[in-house]
C-alpha positions in Angstrom: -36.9 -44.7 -105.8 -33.5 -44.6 -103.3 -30.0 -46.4 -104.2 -31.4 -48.0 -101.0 -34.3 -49.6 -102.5 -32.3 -49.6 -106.0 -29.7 -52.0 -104.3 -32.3 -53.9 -102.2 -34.5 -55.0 -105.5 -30.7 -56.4 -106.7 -29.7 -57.9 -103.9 -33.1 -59.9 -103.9 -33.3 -60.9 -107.0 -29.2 -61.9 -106.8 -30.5 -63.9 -104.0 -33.5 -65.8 -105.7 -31.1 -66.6 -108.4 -28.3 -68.1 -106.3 -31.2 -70.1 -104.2 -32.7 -71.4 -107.2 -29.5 -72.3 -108.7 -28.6 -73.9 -105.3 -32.1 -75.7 -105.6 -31.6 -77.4 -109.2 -27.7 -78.0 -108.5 -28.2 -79.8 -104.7 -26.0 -77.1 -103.3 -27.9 -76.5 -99.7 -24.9 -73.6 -98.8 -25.9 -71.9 -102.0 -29.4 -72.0 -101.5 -29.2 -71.2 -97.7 -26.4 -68.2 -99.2 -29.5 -67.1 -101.9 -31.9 -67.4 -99.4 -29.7 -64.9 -96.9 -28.9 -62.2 -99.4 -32.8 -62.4 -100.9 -33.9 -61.6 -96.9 -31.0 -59.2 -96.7 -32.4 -57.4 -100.5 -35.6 -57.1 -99.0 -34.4 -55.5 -95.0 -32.5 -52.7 -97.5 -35.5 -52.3 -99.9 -37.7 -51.7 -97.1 -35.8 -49.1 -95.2 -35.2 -47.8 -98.2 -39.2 -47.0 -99.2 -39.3 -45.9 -95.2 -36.3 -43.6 -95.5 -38.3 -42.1 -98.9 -41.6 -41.9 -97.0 -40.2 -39.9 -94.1 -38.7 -37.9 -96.7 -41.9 -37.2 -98.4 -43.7 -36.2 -95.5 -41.2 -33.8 -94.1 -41.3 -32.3 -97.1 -44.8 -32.7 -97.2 -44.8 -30.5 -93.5 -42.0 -27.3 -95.0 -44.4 -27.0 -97.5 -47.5 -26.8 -94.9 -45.5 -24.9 -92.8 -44.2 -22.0 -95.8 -47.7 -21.3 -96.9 
């Protein structure tokens, strides 16, 4: 697993937190500020699993290429 995705997985579950705390407590700017940062959590973990899988298969092609 990246930082990428790392940071992503905590900036989403930051985000469900604040927007469930936003939820119970009638706050709609902290639910629509949850709701934000759980969208941005999941953009980073996402490019973070692509950025790995390119990874992988480059690696994946040396190694083809070596033998």
């Amino acid at each position: 697993m990246t930082r990428q995705e790392t940071r992503g997985k905590v900036k989403r579950l930051q985000g469900r937190v604040k927007e469930a705390a936003g939820i119970m407590a009638g706050d709609r700017k902290l639910e629509r500020e949850g709701a934000r940062q759980r969208a941005a959590g999941a953009v980073d973990e996402s490019l973070g699993k692509a950025r790995r899988k390119v990874g992988d298969l480059v690696d994946g092609v040396a190694k083809a290429i070596k033998k």
